[in-house]
PyMOL Python script that loads the backbone (N, CA, C, O; Angstrom):
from pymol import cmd

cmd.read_pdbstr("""\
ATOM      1  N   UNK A   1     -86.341-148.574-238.418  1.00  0.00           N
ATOM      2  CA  UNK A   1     -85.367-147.578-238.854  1.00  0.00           C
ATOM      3  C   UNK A   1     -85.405-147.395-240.360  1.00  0.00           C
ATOM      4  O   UNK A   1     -85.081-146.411-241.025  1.00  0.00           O
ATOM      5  N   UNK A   2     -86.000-148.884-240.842  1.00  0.00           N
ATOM      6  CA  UNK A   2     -86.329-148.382-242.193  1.00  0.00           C
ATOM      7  C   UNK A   2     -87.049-147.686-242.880  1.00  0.00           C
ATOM      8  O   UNK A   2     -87.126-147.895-244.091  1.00  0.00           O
ATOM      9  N   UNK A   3     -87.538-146.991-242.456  1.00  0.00           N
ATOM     10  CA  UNK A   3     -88.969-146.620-242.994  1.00  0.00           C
ATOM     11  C   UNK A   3     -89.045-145.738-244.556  1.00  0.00           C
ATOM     12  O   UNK A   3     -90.187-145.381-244.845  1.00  0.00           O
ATOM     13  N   UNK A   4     -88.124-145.426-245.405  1.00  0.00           N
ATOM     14  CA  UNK A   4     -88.200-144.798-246.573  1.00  0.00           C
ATOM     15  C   UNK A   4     -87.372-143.740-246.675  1.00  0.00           C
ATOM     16  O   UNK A   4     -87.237-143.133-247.738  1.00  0.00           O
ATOM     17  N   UNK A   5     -86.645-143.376-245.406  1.00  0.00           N
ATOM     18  CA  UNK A   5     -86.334-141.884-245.264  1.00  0.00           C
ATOM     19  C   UNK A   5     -84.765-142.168-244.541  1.00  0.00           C
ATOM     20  O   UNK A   5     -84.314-141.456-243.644  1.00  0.00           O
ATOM     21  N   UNK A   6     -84.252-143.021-244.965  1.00  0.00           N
ATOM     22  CA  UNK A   6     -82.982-143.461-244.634  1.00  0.00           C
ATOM     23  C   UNK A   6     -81.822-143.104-245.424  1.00  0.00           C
ATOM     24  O   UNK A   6     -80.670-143.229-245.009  1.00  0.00           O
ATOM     25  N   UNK A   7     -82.200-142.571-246.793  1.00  0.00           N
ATOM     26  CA  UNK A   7     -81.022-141.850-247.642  1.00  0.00           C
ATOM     27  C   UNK A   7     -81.636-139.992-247.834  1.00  0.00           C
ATOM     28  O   UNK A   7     -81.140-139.213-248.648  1.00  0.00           O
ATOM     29  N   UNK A   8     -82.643-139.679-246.987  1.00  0.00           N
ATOM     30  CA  UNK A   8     -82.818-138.288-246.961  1.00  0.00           C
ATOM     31  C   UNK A   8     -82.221-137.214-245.934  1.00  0.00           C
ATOM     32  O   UNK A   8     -81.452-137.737-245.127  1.00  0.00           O
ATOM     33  N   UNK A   9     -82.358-136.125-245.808  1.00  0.00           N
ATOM     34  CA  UNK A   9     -81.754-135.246-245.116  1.00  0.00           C
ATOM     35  C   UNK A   9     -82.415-135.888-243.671  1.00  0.00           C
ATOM     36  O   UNK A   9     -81.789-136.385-242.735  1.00  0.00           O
ATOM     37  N   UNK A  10     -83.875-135.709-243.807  1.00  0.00           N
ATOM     38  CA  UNK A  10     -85.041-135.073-242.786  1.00  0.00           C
ATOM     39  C   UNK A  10     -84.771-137.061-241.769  1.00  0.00           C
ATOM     40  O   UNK A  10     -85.459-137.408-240.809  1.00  0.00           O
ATOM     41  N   UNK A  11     -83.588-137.965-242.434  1.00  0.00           N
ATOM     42  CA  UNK A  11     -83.553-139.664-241.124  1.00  0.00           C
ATOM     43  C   UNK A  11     -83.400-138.692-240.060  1.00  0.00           C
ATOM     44  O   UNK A  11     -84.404-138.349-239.435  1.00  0.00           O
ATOM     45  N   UNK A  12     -82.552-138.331-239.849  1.00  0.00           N
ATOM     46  CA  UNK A  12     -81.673-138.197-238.387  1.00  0.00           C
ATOM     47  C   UNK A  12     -83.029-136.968-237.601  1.00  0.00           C
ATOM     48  O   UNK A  12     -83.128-136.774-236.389  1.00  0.00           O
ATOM     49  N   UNK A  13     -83.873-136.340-238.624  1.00  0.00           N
ATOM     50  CA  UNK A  13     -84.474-135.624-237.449  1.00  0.00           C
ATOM     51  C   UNK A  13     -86.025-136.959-236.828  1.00  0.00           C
ATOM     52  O   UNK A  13     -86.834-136.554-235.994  1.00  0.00           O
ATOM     53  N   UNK A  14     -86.109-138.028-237.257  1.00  0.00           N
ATOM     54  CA  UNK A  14     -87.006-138.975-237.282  1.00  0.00           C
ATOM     55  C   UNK A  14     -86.534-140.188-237.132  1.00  0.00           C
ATOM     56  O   UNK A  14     -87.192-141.165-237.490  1.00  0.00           O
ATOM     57  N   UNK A  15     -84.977-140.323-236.421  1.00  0.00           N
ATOM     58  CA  UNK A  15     -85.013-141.484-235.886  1.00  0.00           C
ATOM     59  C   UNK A  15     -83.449-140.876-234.884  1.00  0.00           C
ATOM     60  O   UNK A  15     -82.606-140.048-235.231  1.00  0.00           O
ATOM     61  N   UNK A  16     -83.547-141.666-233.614  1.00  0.00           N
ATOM     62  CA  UNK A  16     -82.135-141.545-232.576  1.00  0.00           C
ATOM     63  C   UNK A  16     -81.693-142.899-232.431  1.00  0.00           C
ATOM     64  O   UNK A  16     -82.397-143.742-231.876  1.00  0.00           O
ATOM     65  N   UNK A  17     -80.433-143.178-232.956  1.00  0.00           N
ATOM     66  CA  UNK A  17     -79.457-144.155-233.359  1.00  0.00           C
ATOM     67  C   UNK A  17     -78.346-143.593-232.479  1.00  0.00           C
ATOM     68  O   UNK A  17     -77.717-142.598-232.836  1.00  0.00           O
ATOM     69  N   UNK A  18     -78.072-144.302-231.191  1.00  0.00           N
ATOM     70  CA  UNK A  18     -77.121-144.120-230.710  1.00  0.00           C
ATOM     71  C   UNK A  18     -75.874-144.924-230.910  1.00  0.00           C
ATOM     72  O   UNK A  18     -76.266-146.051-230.606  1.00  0.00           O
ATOM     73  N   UNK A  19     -74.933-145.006-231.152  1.00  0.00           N
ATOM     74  CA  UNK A  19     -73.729-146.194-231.497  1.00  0.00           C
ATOM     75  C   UNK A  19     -72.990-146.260-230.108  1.00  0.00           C
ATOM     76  O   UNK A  19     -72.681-145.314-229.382  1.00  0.00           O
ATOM     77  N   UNK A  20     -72.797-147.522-229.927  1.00  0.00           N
ATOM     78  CA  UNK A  20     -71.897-148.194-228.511  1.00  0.00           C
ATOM     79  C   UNK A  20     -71.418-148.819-229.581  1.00  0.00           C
ATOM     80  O   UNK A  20     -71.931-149.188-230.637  1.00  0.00           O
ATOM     81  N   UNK A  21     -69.975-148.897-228.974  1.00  0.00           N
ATOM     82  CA  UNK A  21     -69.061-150.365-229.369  1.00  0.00           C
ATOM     83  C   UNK A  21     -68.127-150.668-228.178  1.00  0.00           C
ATOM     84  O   UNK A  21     -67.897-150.029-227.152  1.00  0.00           O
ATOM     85  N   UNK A  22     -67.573-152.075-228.733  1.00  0.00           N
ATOM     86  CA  UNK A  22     -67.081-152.680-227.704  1.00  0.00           C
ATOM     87  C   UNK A  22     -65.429-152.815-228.143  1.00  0.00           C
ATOM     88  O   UNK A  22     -64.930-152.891-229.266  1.00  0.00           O
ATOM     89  N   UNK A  23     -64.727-152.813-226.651  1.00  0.00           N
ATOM     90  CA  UNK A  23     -63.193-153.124-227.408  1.00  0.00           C
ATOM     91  C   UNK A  23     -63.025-154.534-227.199  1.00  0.00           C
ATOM     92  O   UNK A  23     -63.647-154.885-226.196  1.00  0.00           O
ATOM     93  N   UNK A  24     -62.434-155.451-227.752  1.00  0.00           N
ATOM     94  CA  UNK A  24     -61.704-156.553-227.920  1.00  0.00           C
ATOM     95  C   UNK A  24     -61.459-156.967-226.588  1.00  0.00           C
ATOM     96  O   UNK A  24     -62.098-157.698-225.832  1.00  0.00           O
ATOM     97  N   UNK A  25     -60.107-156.172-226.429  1.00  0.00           N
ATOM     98  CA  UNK A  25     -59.750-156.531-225.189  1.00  0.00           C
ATOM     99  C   UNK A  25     -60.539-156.232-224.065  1.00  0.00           C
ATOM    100  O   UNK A  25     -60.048-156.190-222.937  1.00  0.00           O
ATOM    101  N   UNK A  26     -61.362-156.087-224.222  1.00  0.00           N
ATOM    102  CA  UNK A  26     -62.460-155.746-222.887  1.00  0.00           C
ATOM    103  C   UNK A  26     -63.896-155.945-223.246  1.00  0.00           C
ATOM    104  O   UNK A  26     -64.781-155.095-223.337  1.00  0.00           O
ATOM    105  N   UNK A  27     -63.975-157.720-223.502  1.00  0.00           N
ATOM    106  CA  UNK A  27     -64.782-158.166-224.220  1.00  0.00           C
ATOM    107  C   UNK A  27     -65.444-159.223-222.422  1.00  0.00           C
ATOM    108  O   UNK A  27     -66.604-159.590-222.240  1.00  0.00           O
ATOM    109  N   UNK A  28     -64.465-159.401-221.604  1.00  0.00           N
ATOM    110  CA  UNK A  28     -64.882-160.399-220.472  1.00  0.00           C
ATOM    111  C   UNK A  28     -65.596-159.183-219.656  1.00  0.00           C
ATOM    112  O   UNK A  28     -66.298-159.438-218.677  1.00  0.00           O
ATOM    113  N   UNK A  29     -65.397-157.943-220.074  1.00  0.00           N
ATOM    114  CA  UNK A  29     -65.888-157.036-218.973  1.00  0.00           C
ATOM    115  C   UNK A  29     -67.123-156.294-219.272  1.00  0.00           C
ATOM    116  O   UNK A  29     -67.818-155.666-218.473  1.00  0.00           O
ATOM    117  N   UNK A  30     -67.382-156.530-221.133  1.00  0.00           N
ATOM    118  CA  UNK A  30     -69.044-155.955-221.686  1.00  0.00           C
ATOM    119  C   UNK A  30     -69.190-154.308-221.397  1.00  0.00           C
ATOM    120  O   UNK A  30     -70.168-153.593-221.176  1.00  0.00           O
ATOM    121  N   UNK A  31     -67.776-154.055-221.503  1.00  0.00           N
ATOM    122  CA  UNK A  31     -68.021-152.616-221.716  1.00  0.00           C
ATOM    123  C   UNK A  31     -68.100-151.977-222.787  1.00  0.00           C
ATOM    124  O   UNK A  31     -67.320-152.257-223.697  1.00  0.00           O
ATOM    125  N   UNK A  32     -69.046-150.977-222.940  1.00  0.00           N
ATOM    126  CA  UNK A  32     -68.954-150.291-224.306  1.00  0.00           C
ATOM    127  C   UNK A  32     -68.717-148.936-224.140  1.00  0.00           C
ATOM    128  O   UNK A  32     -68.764-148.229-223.134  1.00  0.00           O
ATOM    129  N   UNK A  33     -68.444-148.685-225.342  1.00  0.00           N
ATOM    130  CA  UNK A  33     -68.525-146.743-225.310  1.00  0.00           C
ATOM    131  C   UNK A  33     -69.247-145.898-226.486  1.00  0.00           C
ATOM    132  O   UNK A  33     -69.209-146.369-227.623  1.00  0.00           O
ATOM    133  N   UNK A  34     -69.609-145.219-226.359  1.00  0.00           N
ATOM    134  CA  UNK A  34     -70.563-144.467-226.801  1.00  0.00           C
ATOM    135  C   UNK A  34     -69.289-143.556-227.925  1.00  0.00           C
ATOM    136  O   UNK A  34     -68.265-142.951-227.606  1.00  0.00           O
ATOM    137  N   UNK A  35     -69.827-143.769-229.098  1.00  0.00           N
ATOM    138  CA  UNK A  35     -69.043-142.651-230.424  1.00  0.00           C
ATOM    139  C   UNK A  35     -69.798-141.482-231.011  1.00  0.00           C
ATOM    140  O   UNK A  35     -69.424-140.439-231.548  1.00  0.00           O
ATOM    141  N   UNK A  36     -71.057-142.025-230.719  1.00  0.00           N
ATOM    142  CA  UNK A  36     -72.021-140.825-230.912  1.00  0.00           C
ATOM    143  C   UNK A  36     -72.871-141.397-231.981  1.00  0.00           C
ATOM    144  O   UNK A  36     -72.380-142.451-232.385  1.00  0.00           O
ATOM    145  N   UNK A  37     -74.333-140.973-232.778  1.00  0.00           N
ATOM    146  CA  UNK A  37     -75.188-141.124-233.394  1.00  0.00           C
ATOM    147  C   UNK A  37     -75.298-141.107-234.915  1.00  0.00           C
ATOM    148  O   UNK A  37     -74.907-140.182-235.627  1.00  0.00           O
ATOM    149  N   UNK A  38     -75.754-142.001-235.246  1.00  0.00           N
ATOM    150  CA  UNK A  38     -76.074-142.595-236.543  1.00  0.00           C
ATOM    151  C   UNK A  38     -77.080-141.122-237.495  1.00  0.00           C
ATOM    152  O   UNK A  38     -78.162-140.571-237.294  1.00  0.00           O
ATOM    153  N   UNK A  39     -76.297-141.019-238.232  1.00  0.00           N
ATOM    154  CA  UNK A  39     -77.231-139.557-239.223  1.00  0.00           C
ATOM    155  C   UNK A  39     -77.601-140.455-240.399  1.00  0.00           C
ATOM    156  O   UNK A  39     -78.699-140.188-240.888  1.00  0.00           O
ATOM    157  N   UNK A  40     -76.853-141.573-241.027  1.00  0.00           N
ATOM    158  CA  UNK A  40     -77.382-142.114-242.017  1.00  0.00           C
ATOM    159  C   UNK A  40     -77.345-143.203-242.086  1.00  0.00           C
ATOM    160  O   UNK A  40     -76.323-143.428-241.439  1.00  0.00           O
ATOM    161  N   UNK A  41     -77.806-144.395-242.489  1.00  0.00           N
ATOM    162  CA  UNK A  41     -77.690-146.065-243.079  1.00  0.00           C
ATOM    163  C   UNK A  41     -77.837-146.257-244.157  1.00  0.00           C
ATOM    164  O   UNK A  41     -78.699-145.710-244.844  1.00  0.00           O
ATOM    165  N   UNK A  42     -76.618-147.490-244.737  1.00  0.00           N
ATOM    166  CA  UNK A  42     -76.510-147.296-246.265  1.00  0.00           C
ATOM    167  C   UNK A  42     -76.242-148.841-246.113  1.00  0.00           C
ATOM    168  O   UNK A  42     -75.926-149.249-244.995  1.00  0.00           O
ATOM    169  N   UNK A  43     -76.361-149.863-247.320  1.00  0.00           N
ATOM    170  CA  UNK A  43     -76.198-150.863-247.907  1.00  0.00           C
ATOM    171  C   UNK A  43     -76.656-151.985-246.469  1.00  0.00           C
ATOM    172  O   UNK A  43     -75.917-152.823-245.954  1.00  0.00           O
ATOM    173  N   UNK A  44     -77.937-151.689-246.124  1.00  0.00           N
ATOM    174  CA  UNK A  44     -78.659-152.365-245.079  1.00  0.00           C
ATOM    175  C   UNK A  44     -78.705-154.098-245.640  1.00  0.00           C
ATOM    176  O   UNK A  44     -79.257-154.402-246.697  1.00  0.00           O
ATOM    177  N   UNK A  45     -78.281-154.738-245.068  1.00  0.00           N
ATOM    178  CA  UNK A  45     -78.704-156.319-245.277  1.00  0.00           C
ATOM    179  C   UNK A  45     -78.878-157.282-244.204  1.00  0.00           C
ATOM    180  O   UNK A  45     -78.500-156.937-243.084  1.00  0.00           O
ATOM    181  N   UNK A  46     -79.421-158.503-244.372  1.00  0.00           N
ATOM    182  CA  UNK A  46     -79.666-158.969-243.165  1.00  0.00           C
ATOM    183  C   UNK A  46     -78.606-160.042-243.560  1.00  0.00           C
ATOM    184  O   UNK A  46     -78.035-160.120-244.648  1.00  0.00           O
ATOM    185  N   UNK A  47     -78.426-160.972-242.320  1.00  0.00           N
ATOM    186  CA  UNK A  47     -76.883-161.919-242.295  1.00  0.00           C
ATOM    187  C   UNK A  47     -76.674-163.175-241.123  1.00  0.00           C
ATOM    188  O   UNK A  47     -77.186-162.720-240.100  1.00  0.00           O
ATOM    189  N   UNK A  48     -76.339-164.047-240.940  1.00  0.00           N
ATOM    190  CA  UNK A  48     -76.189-165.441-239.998  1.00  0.00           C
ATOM    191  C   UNK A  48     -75.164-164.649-239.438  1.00  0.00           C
ATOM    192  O   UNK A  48     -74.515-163.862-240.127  1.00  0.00           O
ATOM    193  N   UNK A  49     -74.935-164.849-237.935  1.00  0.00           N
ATOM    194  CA  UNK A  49     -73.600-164.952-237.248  1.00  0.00           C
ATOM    195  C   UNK A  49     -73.374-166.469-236.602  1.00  0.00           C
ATOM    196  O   UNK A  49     -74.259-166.765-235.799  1.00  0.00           O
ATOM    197  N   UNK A  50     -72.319-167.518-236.811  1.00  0.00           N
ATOM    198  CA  UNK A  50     -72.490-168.493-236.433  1.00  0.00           C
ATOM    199  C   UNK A  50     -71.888-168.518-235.046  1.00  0.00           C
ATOM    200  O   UNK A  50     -70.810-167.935-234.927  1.00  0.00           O
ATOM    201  N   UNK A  51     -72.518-169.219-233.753  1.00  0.00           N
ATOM    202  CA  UNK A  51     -71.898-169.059-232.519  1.00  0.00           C
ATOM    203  C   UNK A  51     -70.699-170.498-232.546  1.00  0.00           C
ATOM    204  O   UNK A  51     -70.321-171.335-233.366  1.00  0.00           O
ATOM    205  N   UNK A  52     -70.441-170.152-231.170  1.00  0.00           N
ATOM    206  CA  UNK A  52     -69.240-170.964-231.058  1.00  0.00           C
ATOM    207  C   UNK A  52     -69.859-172.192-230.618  1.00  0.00           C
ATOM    208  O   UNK A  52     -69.051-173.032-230.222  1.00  0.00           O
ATOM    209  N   UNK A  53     -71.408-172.612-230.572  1.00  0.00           N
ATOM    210  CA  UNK A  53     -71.913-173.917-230.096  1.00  0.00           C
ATOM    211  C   UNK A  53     -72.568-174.256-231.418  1.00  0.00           C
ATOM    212  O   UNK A  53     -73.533-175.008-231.557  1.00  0.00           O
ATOM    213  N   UNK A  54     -72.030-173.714-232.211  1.00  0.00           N
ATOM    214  CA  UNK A  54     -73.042-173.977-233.555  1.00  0.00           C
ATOM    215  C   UNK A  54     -74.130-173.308-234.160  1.00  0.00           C
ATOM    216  O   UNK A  54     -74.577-173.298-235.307  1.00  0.00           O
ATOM    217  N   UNK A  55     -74.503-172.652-232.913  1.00  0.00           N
ATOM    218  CA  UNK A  55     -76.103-172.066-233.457  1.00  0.00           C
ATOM    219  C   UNK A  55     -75.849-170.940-234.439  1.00  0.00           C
ATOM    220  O   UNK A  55     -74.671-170.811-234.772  1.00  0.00           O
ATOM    221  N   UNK A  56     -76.706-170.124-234.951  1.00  0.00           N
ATOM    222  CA  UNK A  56     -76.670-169.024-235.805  1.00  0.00           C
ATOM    223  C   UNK A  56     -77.891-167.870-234.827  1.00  0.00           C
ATOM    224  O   UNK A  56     -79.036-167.826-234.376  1.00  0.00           O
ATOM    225  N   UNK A  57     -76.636-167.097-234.953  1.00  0.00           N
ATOM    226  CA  UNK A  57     -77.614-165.408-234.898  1.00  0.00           C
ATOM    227  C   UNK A  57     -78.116-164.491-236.010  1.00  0.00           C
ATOM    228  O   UNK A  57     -77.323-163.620-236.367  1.00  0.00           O
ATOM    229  N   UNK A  58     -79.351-164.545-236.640  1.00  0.00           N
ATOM    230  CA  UNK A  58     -79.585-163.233-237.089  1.00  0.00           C
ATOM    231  C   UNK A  58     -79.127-161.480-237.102  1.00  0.00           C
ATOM    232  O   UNK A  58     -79.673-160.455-236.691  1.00  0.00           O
ATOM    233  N   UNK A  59     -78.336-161.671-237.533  1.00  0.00           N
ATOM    234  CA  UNK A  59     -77.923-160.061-237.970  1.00  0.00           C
ATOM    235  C   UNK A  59     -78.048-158.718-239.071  1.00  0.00           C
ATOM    236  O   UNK A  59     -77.460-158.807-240.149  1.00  0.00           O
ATOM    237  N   UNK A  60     -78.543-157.946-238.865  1.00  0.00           N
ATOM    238  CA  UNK A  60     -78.435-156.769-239.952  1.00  0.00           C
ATOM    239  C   UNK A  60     -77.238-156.085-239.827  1.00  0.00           C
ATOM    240  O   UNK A  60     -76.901-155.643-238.729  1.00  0.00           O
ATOM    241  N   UNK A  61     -76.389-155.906-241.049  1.00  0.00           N
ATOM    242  CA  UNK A  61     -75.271-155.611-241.178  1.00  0.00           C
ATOM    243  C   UNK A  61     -76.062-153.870-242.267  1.00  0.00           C
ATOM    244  O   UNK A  61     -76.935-153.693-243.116  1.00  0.00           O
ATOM    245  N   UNK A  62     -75.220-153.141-241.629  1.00  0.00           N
ATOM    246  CA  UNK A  62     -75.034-151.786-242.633  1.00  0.00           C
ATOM    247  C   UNK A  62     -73.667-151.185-242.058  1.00  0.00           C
ATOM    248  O   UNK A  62     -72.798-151.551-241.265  1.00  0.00           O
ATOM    249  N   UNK A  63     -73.977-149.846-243.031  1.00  0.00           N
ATOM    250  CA  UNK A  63     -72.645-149.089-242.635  1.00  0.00           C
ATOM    251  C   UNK A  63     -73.422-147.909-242.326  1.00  0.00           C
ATOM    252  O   UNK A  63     -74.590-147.589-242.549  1.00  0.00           O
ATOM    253  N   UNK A  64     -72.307-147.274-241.667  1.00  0.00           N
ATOM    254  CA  UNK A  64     -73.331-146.362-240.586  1.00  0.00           C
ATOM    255  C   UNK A  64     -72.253-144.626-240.721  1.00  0.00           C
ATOM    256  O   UNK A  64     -71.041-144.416-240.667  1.00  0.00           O
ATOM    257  N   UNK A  65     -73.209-143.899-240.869  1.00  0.00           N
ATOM    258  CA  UNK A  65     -72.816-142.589-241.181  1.00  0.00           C
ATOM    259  C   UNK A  65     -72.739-141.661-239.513  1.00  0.00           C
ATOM    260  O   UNK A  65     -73.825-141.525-238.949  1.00  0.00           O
ATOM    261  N   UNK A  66     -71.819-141.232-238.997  1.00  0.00           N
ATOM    262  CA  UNK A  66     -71.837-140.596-237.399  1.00  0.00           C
ATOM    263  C   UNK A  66     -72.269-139.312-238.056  1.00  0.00           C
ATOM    264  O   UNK A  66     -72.212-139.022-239.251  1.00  0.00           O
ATOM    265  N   UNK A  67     -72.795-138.467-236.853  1.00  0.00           N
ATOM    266  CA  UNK A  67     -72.801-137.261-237.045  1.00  0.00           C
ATOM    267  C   UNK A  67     -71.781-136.383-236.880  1.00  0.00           C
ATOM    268  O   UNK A  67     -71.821-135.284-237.434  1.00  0.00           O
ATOM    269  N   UNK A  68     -70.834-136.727-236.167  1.00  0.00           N
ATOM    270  CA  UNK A  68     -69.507-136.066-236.302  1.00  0.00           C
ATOM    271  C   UNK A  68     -68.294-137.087-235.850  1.00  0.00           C
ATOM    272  O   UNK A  68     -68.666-138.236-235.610  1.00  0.00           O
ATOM    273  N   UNK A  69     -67.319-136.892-235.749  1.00  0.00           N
ATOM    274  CA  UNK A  69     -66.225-137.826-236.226  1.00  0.00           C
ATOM    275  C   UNK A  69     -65.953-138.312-234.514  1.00  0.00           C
ATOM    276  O   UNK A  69     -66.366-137.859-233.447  1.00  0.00           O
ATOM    277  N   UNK A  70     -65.153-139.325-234.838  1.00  0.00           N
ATOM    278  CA  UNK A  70     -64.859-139.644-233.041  1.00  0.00           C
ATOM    279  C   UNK A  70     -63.804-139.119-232.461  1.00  0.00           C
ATOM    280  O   UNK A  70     -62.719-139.300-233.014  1.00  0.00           O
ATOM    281  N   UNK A  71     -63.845-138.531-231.514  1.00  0.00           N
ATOM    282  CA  UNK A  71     -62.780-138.098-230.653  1.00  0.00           C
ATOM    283  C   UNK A  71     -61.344-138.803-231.088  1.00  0.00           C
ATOM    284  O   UNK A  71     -61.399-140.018-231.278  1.00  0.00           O
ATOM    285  N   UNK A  72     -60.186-138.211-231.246  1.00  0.00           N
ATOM    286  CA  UNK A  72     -59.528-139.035-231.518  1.00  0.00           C
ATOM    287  C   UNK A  72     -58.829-139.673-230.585  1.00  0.00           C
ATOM    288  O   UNK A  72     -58.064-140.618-230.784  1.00  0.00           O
ATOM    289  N   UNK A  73     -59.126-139.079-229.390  1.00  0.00           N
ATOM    290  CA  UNK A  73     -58.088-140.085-228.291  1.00  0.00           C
ATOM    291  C   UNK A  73     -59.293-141.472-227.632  1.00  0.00           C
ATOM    292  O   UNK A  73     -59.125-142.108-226.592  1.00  0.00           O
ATOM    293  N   UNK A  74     -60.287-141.599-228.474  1.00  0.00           N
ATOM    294  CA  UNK A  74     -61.494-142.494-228.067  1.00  0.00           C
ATOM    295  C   UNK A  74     -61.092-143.865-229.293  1.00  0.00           C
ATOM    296  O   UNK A  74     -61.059-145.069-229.036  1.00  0.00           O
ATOM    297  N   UNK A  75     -60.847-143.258-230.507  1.00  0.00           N
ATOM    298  CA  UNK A  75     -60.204-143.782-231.613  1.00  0.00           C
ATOM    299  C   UNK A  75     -59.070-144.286-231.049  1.00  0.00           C
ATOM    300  O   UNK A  75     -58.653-145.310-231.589  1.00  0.00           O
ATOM    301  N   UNK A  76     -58.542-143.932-230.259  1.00  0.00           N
ATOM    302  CA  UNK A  76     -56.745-144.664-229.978  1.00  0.00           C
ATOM    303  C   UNK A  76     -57.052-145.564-228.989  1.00  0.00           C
ATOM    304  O   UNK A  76     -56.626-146.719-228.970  1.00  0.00           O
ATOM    305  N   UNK A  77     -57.779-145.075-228.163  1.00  0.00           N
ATOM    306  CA  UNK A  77     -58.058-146.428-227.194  1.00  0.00           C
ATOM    307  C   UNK A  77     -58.615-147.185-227.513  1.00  0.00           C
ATOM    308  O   UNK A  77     -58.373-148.259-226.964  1.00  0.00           O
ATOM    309  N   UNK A  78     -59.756-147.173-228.624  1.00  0.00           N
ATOM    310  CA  UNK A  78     -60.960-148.165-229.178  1.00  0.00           C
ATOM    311  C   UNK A  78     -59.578-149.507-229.932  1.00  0.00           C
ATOM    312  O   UNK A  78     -59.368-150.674-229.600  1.00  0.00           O
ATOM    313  N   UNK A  79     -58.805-148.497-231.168  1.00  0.00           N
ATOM    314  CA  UNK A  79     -58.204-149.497-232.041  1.00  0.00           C
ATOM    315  C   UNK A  79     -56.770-149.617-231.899  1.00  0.00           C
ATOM    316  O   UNK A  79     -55.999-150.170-232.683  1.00  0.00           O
ATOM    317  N   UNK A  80     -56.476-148.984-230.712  1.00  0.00           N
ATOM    318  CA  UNK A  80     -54.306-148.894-230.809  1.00  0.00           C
ATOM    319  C   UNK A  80     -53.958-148.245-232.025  1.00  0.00           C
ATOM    320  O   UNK A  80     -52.783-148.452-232.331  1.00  0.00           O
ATOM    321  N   UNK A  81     -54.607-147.510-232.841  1.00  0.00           N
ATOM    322  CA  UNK A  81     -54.168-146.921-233.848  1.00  0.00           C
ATOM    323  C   UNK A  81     -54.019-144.923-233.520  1.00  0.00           C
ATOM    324  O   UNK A  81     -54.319-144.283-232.512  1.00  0.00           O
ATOM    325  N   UNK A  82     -53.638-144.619-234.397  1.00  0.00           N
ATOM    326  CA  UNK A  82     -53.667-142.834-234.651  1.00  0.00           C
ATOM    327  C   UNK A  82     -55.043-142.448-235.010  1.00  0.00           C
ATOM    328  O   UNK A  82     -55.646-143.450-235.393  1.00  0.00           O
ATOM    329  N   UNK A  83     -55.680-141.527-235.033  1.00  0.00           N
ATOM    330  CA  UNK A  83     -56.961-141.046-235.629  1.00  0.00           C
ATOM    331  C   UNK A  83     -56.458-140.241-236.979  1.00  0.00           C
ATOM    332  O   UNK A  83     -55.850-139.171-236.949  1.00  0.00           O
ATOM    333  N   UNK A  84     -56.771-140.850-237.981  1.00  0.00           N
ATOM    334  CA  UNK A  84     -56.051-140.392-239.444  1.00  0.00           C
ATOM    335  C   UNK A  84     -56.426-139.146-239.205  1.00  0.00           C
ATOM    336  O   UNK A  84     -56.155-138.254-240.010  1.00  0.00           O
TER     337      UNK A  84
END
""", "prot")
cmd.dss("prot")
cmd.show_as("cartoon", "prot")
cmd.util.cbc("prot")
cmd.orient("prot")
């Protein structure tokens, strides 16, 4: 996904980044939902996640640009919050 073209217009026509996330409370059930697709990646780094037996996971952490905003009643169910 890195390939050079990650802060230009022409990422999103040269790469499909779909975003799932998961809610909390419906973490025993591994459901996700779909918010829609990644147009940009910014402040890419890589990172340890430590498990609960000790071990460590490899992670890349960024922040992630959607192509359009999330539904807001997808937003209320995702976080119990309002969609600002």
């Amino acid at each position: 996904m890195l390939d050079g073209t990650e802060r230009t217009p022409t990422w999103q026509n040269c790469h499909f980044a779909p975003i799932f996330i998961r809610r909390k409370a419906e973490e025993q059930e591994k459901s996700y939902y779909f918010v829609g697709s990644a147009v940009a990646l910014d402040d890419v780094h890589a990172s340890v996640n430590p498990g609960e037996d000790g071990s460590e996971s490899k992670v890349v952490i960024s922040t992630l640009k959607l192509g359009k905003p999330v539904d807001p009643e997808l937003y209320r169910h995702l976080t119990g919050k309002s969609a600002l």
